[in-house]
C-alpha positions in Angstrom: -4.0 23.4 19.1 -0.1 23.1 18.7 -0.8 19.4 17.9 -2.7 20.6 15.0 -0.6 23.4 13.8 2.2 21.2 13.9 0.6 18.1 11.5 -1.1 21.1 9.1 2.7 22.1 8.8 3.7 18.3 8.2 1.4 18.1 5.6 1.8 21.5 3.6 5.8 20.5 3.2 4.6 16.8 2.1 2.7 18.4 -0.5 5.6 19.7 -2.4 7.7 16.4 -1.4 4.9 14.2 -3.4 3.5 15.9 -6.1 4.1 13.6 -9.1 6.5 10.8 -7.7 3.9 8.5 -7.3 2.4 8.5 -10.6 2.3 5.6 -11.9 1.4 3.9 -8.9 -1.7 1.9 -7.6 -3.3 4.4 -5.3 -4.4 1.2 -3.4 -1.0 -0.2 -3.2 0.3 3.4 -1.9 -2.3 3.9 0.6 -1.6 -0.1 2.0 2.0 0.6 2.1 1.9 4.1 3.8 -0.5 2.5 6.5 1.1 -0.8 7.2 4.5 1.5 7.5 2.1 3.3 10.6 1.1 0.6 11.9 5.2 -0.8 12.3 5.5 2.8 13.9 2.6 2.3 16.5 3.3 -1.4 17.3 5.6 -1.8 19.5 3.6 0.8 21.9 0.8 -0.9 21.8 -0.3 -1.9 25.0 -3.6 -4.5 25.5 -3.6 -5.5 28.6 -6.8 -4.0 30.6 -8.2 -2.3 27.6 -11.8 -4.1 26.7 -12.7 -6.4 23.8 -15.5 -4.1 22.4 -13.3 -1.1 23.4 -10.6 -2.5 21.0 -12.8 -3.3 18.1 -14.4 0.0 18.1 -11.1 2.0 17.9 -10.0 -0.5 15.1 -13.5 0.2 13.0 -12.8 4.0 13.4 -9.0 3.6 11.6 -10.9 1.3 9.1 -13.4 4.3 8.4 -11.0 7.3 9.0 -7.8 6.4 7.0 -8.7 3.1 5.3 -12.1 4.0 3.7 -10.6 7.4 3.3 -7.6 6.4 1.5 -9.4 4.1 -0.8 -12.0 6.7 -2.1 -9.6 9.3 -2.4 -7.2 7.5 -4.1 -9.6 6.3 -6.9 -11.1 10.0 -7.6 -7.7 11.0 -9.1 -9.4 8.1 -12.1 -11.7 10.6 -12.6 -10.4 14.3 -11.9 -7.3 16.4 -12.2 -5.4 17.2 -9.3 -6.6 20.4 -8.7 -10.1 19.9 -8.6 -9.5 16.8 -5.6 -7.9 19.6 -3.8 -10.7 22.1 -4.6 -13.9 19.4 -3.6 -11.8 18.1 0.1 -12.5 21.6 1.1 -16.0 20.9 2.7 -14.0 18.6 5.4 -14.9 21.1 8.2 -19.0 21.1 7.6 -18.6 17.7 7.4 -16.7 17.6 11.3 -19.1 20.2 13.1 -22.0 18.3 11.8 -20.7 15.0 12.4 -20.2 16.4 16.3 -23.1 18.6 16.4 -25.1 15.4 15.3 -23.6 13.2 18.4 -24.2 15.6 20.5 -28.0 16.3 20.2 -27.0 20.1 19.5 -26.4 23.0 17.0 -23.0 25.2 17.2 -23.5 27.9 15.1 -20.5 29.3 15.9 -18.8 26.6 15.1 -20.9 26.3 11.7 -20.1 29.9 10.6 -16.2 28.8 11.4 -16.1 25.9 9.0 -17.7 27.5 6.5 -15.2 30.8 6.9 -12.5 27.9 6.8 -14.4 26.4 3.6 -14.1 29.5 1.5 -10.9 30.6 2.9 -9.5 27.3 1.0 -11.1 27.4 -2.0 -9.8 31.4 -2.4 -6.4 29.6 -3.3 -7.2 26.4 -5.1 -10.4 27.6 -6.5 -9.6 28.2 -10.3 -12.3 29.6 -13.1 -14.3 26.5 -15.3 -14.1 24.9 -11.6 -16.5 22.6 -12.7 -16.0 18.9 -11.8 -15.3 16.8 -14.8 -16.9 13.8 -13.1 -19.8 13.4 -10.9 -18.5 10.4 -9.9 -15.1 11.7 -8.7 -16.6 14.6 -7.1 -18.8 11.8 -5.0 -15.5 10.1 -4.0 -14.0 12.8 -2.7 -17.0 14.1 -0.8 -16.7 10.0 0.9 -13.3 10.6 1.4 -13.7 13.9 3.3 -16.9 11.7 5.1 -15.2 9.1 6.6 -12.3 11.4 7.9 -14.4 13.6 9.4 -16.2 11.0 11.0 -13.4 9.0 12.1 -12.1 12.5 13.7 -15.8 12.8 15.9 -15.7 9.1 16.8 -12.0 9.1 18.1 -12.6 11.7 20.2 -16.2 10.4 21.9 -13.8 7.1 22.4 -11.1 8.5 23.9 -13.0 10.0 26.3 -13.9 6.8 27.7 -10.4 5.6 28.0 -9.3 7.5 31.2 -5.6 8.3 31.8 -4.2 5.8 29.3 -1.9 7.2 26.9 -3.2 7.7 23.3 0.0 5.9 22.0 -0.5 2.2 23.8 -3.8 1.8 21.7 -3.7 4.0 18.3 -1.5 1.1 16.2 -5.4 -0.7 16.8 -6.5 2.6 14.6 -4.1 1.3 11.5 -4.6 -2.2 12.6 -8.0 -1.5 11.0 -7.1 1.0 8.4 -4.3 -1.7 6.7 -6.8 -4.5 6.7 -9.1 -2.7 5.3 -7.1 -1.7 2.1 -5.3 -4.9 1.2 -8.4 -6.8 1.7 -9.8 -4.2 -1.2 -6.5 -3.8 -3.1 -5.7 -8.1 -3.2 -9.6 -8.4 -4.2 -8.9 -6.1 -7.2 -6.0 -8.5 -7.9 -3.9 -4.8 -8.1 -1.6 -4.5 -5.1 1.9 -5.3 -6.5 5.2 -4.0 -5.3 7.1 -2.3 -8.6 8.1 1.1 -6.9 11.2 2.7 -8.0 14.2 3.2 -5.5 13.1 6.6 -5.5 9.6 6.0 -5.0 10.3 3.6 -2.5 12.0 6.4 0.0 9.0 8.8 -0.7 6.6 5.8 0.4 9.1 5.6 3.5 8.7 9.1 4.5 4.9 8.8 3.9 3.6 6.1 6.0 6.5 6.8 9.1 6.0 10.6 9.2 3.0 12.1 6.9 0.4 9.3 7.7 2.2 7.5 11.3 3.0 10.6 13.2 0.8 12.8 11.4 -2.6 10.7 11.5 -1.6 10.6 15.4 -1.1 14.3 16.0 -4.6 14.9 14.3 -6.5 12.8 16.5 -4.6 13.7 19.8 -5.3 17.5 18.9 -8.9 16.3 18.4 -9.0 15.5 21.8 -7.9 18.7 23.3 -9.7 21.4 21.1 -13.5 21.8 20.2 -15.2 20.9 17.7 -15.2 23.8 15.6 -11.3 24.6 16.0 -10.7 21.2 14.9 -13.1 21.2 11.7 -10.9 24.6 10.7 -7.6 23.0 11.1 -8.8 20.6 8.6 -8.3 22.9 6.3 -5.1 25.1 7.3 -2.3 22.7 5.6 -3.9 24.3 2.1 -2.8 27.5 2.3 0.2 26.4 4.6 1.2 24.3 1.5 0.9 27.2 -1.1 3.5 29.2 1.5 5.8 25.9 1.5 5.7 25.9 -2.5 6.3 29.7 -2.4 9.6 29.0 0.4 11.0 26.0 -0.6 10.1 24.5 -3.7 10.2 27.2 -6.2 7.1 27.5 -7.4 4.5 30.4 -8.1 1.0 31.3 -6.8 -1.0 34.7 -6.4 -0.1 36.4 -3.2 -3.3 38.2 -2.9 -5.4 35.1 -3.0 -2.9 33.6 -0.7 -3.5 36.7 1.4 -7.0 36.3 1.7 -6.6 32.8 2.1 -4.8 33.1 5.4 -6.9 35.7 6.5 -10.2 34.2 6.2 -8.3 30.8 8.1 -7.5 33.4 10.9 -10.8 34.4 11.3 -12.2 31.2 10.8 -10.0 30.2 14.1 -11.1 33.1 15.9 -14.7 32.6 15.5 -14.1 28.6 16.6 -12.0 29.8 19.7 -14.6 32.7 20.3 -16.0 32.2 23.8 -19.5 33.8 24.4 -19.6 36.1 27.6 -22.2 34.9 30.0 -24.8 37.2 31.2 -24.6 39.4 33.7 -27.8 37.8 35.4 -26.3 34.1 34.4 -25.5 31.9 37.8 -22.0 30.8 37.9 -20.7 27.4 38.5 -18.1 25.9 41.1 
């Protein structure tokens, strides 16, 4: 979990850092930058030799799914709905990642279930404001893709790695945003829209976000994937929400209800619990070597 708890805390202070610099801007000329500047990160680590064809591809597919597919349908729901209401529909990431799992597994958590869903309502408490409504159908169906494809690219890394052995995760995860690039300037030069008109200022912001919020960040997420279960990953979807509120609150100046933000963090701590939550065998259960 520290892998998570440290990108959740990556991504609340990027909020604050990004609100409103990039307006202006093509989402799919940010989200090509910020991914080819991870891939430049990841590169010179990666490592080919031994690792299978097929192998290969597949790990490039799921960074074409998780951040490229990702990117592009979250991007274009800010044409059809305010800010505050793409924050208020990405909350149903965590069903989306315990069913995903549940559904490769042949199984039902309910455990897990009950945690994403505590982990759901937790973050709406803070972002949730009355006439919540969404203004577009459309955008609300892009953001629901968006949360999708990164909660299946989170499942699908995790299956994979398992299959890799003792190989490090960073000699292969530039393959991830190998696939995730391609993807979005294939799209963005097909819309004839990618062009490079960034401010100075803008341009340092774009820096920060592909080497740090998207390069290190996208690779702490799926390496804490790998070492939690499923539904302790599906809640830490969710913490960098009310982590952001707290950064806002601390460093940026702003203003939010502490009681919400209260009950916020309370119903993400249960939601944790109940993911980590072991059940006790039974007394008349055989034990394993």
């Amino acid at each position: 979990m520290p892998y998570l708890i440290i990108v959740s805390l990556l991504w609340a202070f990027s909020f604050g850092l990004t609100k409103g610099i990039t307006a202006g801007l093509d989402g799919n000329l940010v989200a090509t930058i910020r991914l080819g500047l991870a891939l430049l990160v990841f590169l010179p680590f990666l490592r080919l030799r031994t690792l299978p064809l097929r192998t290969g591809l597949q790990l490039t597919g799921i960074g074409a799914i998780q951040f490229g597919l990702m990117y592009l349908a979250y991007n274009a729901s800010f044409r059809y709905l305010p800010a505050y209401q793409v924050a208020l529909f990405s909350v149903t990431t965590p069903i989306f990642v315990t069913l995903f799992a549940d559904a490769f597994d042949w199984t039902l958590r309910p455990r897990a279930l009950l945690a994403a869903l505590v982990a759901m309502v937790g973050t709406a408490v803070i972002v949730f404001p009355p006439g919540s409504a969404p203004n577009s159908l459309h955008g609300f169906t892009l953001v629901q893709i968006a949360n999708l494809t990164f909660a299946l690219g989170q499942v699908l890394y995790r299956r994979i790695r398992a299959t890799l052995g003792s190989r490090p995760d960073h000699e292969t995860f530039a393959l991830l945003y190998v696939g995730a690039f391609a993807l979005t300037a294939v799209v963005g030069l097909s819309q004839g829209q990618i062009q490079i008109y960034p401010s100075p200022a803008q341009w340092r912001l774009l820096a920060y976000l592909g080497l740090v919020a998207s390069g290190l960040g996208f690779f702490l997420l799926n390496l804490g994937a790998t070492r939690v279960s499923a539904g302790t990953l599906a809640v830490m979807n969710n913490a960098k929400i009310p982590l952001a509120v707290v950064c806002s609150l601390l460093f940026f100046g702003e203003s939010a209800d502490p009681y919400r933000l209260l009950l916020s963090l309370l119903l993400l701590g249960v939601a944790v619990w109940l993911a980590e939550k072991r059940d006790a065998p039974s007394p008349s259960a055989p034990t394993s070597a």
